[in-house]
N, C-alpha and C positions, 0 to 999 in steps of 0.2 A: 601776873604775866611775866614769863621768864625774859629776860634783856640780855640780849650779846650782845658785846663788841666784837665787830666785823669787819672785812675789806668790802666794800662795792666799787664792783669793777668800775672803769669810765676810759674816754681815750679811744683812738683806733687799730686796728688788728698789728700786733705785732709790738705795739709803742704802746702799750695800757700802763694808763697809773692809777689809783686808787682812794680813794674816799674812805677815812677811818670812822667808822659809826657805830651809835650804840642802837641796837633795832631789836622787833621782835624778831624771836630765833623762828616763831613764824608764818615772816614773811618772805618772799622771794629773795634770794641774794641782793638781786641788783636794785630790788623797787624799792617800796617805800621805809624812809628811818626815823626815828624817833629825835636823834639830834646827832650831826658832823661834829666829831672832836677832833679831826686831823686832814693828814694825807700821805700816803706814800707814795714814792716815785723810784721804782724800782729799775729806770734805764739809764742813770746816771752812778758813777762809780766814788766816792762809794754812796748806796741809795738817799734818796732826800726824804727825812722824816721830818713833815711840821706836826706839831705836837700841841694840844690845847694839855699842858701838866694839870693843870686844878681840875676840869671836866672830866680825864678820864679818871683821874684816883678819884671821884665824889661818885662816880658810875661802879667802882670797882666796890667802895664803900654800902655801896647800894647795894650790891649782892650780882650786879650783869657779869657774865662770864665769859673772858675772852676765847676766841678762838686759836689754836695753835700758831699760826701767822701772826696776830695780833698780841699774842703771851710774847712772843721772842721781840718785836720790835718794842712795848710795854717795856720789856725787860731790858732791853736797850736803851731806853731814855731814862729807865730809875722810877716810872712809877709803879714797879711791882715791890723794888723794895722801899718807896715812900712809903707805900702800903701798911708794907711789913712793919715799919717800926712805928706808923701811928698806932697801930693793931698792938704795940709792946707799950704805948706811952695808954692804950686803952684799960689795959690790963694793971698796968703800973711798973710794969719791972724797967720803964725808960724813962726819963723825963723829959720834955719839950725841947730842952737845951740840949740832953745827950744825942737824941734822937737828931735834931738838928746838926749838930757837928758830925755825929756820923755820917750824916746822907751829904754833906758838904765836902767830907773828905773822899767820898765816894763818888761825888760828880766831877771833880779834881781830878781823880786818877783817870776817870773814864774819858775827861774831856783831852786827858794829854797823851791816851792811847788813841783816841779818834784821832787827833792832830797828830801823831805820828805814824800813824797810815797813809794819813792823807799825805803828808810830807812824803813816805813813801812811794807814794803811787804819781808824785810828780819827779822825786827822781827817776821811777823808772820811767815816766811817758819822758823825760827829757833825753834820758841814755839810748833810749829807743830811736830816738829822733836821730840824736848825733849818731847815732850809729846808719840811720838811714840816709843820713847827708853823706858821711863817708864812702859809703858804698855808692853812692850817685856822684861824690867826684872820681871815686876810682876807676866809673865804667864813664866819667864825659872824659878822663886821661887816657883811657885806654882807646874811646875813638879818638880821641884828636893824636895821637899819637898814631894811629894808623891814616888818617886823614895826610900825615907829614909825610908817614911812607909814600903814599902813592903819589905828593907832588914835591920829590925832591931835586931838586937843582939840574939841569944838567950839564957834566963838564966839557971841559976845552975837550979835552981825550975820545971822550964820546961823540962832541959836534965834527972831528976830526975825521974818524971812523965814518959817520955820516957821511960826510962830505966824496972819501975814496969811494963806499958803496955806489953812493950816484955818479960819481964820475967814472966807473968800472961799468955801470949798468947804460951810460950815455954811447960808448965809446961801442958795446958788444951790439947797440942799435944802430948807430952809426955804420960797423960793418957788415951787420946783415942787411941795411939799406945799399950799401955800393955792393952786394951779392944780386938783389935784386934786380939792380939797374945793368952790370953786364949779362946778367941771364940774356935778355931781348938782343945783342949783338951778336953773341953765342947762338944762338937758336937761327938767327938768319942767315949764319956761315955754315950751319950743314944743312938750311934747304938749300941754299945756292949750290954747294958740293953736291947734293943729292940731284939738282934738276943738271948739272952738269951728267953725273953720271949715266942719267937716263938718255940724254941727245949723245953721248958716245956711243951708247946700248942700239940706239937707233941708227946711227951710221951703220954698225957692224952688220946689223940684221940688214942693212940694203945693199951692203956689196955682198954679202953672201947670198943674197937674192941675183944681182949682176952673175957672180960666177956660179950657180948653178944654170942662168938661162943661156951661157955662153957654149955649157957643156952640152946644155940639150939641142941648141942650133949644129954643134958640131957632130952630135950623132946623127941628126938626119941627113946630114952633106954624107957624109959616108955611105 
């Protein structure tokens, strides 16, 4: 029965992590496995691999064959090249002890390149940071700095100014009310003139009535 090691999927849409298994090549991806020697968790930076080291190198021993995903994270934790130098200590060209030092000086280097990733990847989430606080006091300086704009103080010179406008604008109402108030005196002094002129108008027209009726008496005496 041929055996791979495999990912089976787990997890929901979008956020899946993974189950590392040795299974028949088959079976379904996702169903059934033969034995869980892991996990990956491919949404945290950098990915979380738990690892059963003895399980998979006795599965790889065994002849189960990884799949391309599982060869690179394998190769990542060192049991491909565990592998490799039992496979040199089987043949004889290593010894236990050589094979041993090597894979120890191998998981040394590996572990102080991991750790300086990881170091790296906290300085940059940190430079990130500080750089995003800066820009958030530069833009809360820039509103309060214009918040000042629009409530600054105002001067003597100014309340000064103030003060003539209203008293310039009291006084021009002032005398448009005493314009108002002799209008109605004004207005009653030329109906009085005007009903004057009309009872002189009236006199005239009655004695020129008299002397035409004086003339006409005098022609008919004639």
């Amino acid at each position: 029965m041929p055996v791979k090691i495999r990912l089976a999927r787990h997890g929901r849409k979008r956020r899946a992590f993974y189950y590392i298994v040795a299974a028949d090549s088959r079976a379904p991806r996702d169903g059934r496995y033969i034995e869980r020697i892991g996990s990956y968790n491919p949404n945290t930076d950098p990915a979380t691999i738990d690892l059963n080291f003895d399980k998979a190198v006795g599965w790889l021993q065994n002849g189960a064959v990884p799949t391309d995903t599982c060869r690179a994270i394998l190769s990542y934790k060192g049991v491909l090249y565990k592998n490799h130098l039992l496979k040199g200590i089987t043949k004889g060209a290593l010894t236990e002890e050589e094979a041993e030092n090597k894979f120890n000086t191998w998981m040394k280097d590996k572990e102080q390149k991991i750790q300086a990733k990881v170091d790296n990847l906290k300085n940059k989430s940190k430079a990130d940071k500080e750089s995003r606080l800066k820009i958030e006091e530069e833009i809360n300086n820039a509103r309060a700095e214009e918040l000042a704009a629009k409530q600054i103080p105002v001067t003597e010179e100014e309340v000064e100014q103030a003060e003539e406008i209203v008293a310039e604008e009291t006084v021009t109402e002032k005398v448009n009310a005493e314009d108002v108030v002799t209008e109605k005196p004004a207005a009653e002094k030329v109906e009085a003139e005007t009903k004057d002129v009309e009872e002189k108008t009236e006199d005239v027209k009655a004695e020129a009535k008299e002397v035409v009726e004086e003339k006409s008496e005098e022609k008919k005496e004639d």
